[in-house]
Backbone bond lengths (Angstrom), bond angles and torsions (degrees), N, CA, C in turn:
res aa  C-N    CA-C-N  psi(-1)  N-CA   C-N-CA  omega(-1)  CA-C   N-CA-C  phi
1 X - - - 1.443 - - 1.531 110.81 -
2 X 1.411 98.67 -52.78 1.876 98.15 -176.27 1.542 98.42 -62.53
3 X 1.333 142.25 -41.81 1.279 142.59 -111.83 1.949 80.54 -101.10
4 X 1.496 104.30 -48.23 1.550 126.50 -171.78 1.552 108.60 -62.38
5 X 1.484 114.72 -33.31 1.303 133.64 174.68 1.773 102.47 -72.73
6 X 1.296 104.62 -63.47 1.709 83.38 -178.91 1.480 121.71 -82.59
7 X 1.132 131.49 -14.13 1.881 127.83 148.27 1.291 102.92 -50.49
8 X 1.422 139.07 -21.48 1.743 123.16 175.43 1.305 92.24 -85.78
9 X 1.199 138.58 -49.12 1.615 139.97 -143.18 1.999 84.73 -73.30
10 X 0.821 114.69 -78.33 1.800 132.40 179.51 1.640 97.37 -25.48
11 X 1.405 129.91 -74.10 1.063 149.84 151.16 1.873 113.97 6.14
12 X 1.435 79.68 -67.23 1.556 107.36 -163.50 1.842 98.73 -93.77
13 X 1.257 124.10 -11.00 1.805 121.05 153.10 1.076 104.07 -96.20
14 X 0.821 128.30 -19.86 1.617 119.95 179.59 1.866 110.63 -61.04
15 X 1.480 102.34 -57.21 1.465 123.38 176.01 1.280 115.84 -57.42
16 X 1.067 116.00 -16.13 1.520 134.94 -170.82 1.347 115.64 -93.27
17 X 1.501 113.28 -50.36 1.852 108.96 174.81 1.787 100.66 -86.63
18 X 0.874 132.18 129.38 1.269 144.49 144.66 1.652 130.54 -44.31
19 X 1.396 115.68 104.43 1.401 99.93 165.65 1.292 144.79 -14.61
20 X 1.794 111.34 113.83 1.616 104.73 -179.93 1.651 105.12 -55.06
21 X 1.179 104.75 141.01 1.873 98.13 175.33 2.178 100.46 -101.52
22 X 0.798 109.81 -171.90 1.564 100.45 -173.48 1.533 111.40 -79.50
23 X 1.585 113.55 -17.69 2.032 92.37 177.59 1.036 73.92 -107.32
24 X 1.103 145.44 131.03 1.836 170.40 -148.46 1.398 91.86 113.83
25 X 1.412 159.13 -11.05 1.062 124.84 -161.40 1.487 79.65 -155.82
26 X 1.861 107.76 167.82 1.458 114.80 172.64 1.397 125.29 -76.33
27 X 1.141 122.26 137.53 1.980 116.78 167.80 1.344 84.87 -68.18
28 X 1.427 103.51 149.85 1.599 115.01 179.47 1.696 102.11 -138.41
29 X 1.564 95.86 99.42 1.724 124.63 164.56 1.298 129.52 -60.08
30 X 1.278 116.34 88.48 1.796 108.14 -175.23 1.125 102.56 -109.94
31 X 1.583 112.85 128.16 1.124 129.25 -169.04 1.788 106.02 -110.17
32 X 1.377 128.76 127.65 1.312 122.99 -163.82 1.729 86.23 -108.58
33 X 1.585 121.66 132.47 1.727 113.46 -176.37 1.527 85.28 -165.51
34 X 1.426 86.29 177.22 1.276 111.06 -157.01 1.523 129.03 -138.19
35 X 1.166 157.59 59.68 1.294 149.31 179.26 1.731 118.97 -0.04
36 X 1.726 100.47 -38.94 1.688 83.29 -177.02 2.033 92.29 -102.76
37 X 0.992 133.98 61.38 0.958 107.05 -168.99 1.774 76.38 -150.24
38 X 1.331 116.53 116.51 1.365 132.97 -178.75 1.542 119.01 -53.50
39 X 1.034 116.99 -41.39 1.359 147.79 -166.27 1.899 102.42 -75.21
40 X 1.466 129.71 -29.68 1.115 128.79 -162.36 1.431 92.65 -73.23
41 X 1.385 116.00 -59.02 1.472 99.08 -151.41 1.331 142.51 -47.73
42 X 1.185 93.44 -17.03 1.822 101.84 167.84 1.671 124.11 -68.80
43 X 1.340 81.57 -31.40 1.897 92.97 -176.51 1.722 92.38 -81.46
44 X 1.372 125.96 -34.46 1.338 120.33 -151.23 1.922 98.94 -74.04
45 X 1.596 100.66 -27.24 1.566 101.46 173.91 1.220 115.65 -100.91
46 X 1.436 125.05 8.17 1.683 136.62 155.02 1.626 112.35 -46.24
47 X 1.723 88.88 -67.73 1.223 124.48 161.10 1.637 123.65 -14.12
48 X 1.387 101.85 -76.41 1.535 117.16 166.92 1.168 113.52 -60.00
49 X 1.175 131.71 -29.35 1.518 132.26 -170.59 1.664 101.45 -66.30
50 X 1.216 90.97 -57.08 1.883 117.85 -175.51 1.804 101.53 -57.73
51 X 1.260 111.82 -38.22 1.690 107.73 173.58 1.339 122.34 -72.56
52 X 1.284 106.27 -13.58 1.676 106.86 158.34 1.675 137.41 -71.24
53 X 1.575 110.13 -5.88 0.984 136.43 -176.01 1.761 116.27 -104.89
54 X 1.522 94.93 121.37 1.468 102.86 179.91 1.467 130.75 -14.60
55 X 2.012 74.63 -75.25 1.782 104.37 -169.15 1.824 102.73 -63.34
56 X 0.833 106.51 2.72 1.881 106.44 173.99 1.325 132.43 -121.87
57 X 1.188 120.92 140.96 1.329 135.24 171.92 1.199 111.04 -99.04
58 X 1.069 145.75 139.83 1.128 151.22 -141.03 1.862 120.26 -159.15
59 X 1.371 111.76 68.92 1.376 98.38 -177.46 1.247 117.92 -127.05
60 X 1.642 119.92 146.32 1.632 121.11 171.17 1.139 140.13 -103.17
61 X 1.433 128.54 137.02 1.438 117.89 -158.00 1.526 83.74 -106.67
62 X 1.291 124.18 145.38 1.620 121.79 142.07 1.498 124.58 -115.33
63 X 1.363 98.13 124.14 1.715 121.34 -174.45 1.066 86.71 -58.77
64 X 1.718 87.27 165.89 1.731 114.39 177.85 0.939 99.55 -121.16
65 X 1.516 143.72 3.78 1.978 133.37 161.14 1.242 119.99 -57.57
66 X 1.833 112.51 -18.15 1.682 86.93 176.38 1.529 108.01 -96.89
67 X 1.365 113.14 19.13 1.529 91.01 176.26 1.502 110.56 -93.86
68 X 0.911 138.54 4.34 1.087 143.41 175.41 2.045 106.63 -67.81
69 X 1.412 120.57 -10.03 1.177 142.10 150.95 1.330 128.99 -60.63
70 X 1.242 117.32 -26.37 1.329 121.00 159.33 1.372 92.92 126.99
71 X 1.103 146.00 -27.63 1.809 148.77 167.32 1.211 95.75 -74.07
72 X 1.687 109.27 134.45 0.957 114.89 146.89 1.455 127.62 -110.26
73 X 1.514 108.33 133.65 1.394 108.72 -176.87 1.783 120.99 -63.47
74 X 0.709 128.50 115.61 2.210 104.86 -167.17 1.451 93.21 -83.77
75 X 1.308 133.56 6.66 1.179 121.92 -163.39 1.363 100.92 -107.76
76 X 1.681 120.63 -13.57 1.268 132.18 -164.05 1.734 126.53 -78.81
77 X 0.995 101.76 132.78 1.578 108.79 177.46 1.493 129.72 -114.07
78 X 1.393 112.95 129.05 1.517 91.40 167.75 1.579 134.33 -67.54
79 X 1.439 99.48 -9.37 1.322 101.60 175.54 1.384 118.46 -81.87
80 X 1.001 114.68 -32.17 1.693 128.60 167.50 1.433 99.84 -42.41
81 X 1.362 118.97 -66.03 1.702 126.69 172.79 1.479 114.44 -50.08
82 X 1.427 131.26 -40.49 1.389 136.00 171.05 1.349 90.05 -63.09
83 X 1.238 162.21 -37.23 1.434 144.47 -123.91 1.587 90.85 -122.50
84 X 1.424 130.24 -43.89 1.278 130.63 171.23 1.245 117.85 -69.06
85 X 1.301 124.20 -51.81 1.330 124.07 164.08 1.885 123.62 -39.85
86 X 1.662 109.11 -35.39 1.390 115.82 172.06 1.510 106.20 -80.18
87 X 1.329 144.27 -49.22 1.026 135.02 171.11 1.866 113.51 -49.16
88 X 1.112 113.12 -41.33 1.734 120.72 -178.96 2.092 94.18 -58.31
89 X 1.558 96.23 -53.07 1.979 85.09 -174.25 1.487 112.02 -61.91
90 X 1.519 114.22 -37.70 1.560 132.60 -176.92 1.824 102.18 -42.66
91 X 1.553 101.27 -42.53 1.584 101.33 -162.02 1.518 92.06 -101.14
92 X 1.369 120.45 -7.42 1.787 111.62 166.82 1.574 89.52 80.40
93 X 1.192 121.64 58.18 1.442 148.53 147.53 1.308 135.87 -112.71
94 X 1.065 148.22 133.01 1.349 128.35 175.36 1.570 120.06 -116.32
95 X 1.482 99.90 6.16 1.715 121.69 173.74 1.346 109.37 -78.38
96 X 1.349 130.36 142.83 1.262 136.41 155.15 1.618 103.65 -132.32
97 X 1.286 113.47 149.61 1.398 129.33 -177.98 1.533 117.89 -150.85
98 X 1.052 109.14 144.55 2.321 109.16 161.86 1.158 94.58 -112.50
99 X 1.250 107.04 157.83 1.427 115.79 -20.05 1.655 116.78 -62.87
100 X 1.044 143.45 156.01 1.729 138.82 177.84 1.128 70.35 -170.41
101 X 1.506 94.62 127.56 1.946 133.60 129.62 1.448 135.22 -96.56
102 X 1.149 125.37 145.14 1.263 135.53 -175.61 1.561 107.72 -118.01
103 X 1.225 90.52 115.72 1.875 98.21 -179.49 1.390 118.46 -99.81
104 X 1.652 109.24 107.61 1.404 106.25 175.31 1.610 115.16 79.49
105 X 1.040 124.47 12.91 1.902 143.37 -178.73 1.369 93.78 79.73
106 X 1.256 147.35 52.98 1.616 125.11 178.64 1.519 118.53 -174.64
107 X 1.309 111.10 -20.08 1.477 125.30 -178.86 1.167 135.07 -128.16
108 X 1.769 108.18 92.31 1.979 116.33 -171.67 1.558 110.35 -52.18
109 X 1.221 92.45 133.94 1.507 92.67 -177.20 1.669 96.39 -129.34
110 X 1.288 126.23 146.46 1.469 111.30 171.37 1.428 120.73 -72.84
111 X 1.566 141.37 121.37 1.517 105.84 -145.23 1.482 108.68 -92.43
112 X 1.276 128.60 40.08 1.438 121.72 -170.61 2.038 93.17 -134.43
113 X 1.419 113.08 6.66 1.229 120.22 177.72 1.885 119.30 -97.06
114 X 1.001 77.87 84.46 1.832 90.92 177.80 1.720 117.11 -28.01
115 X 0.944 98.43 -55.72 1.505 124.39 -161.25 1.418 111.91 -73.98
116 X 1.875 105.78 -39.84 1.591 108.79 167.02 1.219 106.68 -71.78
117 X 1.094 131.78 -30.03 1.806 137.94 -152.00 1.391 101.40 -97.64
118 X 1.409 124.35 -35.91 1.506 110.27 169.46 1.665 107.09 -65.39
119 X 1.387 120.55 -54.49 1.363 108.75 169.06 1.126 177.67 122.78
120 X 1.789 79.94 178.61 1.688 135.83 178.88 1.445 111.09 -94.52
121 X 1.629 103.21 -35.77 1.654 104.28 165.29 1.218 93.79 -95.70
122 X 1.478 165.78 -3.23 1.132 122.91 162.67 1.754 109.59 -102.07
123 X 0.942 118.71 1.80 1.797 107.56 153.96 1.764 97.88 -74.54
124 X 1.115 108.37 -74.98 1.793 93.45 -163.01 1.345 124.02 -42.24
125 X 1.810 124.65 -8.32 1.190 115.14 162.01 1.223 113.97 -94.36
126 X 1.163 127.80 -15.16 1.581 123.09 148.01 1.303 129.03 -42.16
């Protein structure tokens, strides 16, 4: 009885809140960069630009492949590198690069490219 009572109650909130649709919610920009990797910094203040904006989430992972260069990044993770590397198989790639962004879990963007990155967030809020 109770058990039947709260599968209706759940049921019946469920029916009740409405699906976030995509501009209800943030595009979420992950930018994979790097400290020893010359090429980031432009994307790394793309980045910031883009975190000033509502409709976005805005976060950066930094790999740990370029330290193997002799810099070490302190900011760097291997999991950051596991996490780019799964998005690269996800999209049936086996390249990873920095700067690279991923727009919204699904769409490489180069992350220092303005023009792709505006958009990439404005299809996914479409």
């Amino acid at each position: 009885m109770i058990r039947s009572l709260l599968t209706g109650l759940l049921a019946a909130t469920a029916l009740a809140v409405p699906p976030a649709v995509a501009a209800e919610r943030p595009v979420v920009v992950e930018l994979f960069t790097s400290q020893g990797c010359s090429s980031c910094p432009p994307a790394d203040a793309l980045l910031a630009t883009l975190a000033d904006r509502p409709e976005v989430l805005a976060l950066a992972f930094h790999v740990d492949y370029w330290n193997r260069l002799g810099w070490t990044d302190p900011f760097s993770s291997a999991w950051a590198t596991a996490r780019q590397e799964a998005y690269a198989a996800l999209m049936g790639s086996s390249q990873v690069y920095t700067p690279q962004a991923v727009g919204d879990g699904g769409r490489d963007i180069v992350g220092s490219d303005r023009e792709a990155m505006d958009s990439a967030i404005a299809d996914a809020r479409s």
